[in-house]
N, C-alpha and C positions, 0 to 999 in steps of 0.2 A: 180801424175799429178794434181789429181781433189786441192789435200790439197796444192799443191803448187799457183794453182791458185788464193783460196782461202787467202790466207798469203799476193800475190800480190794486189787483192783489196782491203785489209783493209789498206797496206799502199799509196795505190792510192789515197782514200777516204778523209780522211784531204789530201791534198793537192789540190786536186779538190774542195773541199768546199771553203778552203782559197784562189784560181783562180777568182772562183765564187764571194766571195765576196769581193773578192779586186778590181774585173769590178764593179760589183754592187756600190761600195762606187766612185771607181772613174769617174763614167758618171755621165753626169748633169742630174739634175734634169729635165721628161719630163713634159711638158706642153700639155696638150689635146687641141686638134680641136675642138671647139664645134660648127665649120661651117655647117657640116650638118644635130646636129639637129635644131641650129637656123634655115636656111634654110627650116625644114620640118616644124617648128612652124607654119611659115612666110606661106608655102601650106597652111595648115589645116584651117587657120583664115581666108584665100581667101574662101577655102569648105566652112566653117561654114557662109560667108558672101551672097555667093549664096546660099546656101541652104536656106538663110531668104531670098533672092528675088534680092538680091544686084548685079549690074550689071557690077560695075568698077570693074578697078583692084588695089589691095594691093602693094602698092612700099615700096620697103626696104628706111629708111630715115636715113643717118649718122650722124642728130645731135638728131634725138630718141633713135638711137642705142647706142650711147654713154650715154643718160639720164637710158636708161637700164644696161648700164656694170656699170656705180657709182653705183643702187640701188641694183645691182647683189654683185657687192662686199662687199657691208653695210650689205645686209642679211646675206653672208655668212661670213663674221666675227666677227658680231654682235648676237649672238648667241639668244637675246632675240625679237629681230625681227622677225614677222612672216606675215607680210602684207606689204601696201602700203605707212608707214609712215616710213621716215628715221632716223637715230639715232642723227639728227640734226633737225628733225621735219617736214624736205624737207617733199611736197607731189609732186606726178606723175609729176604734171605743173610745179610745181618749179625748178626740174631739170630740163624739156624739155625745161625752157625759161634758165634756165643756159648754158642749150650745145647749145645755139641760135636756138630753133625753133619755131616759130610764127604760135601760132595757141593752140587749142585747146587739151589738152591731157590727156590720162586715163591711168590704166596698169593695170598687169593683174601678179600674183606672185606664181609661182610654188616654192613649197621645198619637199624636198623627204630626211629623213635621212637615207641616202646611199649615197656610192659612185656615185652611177650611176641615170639617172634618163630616162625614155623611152619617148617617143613622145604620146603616150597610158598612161600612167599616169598624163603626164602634162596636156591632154585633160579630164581628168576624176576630175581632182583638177579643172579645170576652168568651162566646160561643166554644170554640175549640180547645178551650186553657179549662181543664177539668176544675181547678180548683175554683174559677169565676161561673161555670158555670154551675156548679153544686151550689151556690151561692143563691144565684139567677132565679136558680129551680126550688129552691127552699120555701116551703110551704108556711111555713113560721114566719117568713122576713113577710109582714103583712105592711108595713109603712116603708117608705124608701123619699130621698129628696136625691135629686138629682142638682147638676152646676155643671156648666163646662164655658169656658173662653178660650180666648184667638189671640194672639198676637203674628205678627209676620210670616215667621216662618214657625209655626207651635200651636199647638188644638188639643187642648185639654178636655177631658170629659170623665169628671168624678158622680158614680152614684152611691150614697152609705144606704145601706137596707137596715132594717131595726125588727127584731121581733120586743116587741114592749113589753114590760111589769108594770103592777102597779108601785107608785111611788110609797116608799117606807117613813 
């Protein structure tokens, strides 16, 4: 009984693999959410703003947010990119007056080579770099969009901060 069982799952076994990876080849490819760590960025920069004394509040801005996902996706496919200069030369403003935003802009560039990348690390790349964090803590930067993606071994995490004008 034991040795017949045996004999059945070895010829289970390829066929269960080939099941397995014949789902695996035929589902799409997924796309990760990165809405909730941008969203926790987006907290920790409000924390970090009151804790220097700052009294407004941080709004999410969608033509920042977009100057963030271009320079998210320049780092992470441009493999020799490791800051705030684009692989077109673009800096933080440049874009943020490309996606129309009027005003004032800075940013701020996490990379982690990993897949993944935690909310505790992206604070520990920025936190301690006096010039991200002057940034971070800046009372004026009242709008910010954040962006970050993954590929295999690479975890991008861009946020442009904005203090606004009015449009001329």
């Amino acid at each position: 009984m034991i040795r017949a069982l045996a004999v059945a799952r070895r010829r289970a076994a390829p066929s269960l693999v080939a099941c397995c990876a014949a789902t695996l080849l035929a589902s799409p490819a997924a796309h990760a959410d990165n809405r909730r760590l941008n969203d926790s960025v987006v907290a920790n920069i409000y924390t970090i703003q009151h804790q220097a004394g700052c009294a407004n509040d941080v709004h999410i801005n969608p033509q920042l947010r977009l100057a963030a996902q271009w320079h998210t996706h320049d780092v992470l496919t441009n493999r020799a990119l490791n800051a705030d200069i684009g692989s077109d030369g673009s800096s933080a403003q440049d874009r943020a007056n490309a996606a129309g935003f009027h005003g004032v802009a800075s940013e701020t560039v996490a990379i982690n080579p990993a897949f993944a990348i935690s909310g505790v690390e992206i604070l520990n790349q920025w936190y301690y770099r006096p010039d991200y964090m002057a940034i971070m803590a800046d009372c004026t930067n009242t709008q910010i969009g954040v962006w970050s993606e993954n590929s295999l071994d690479r975890s991008v995490v861009v946020a442009v901060y904005g203090r606004p004008t009015s449009p001329t």
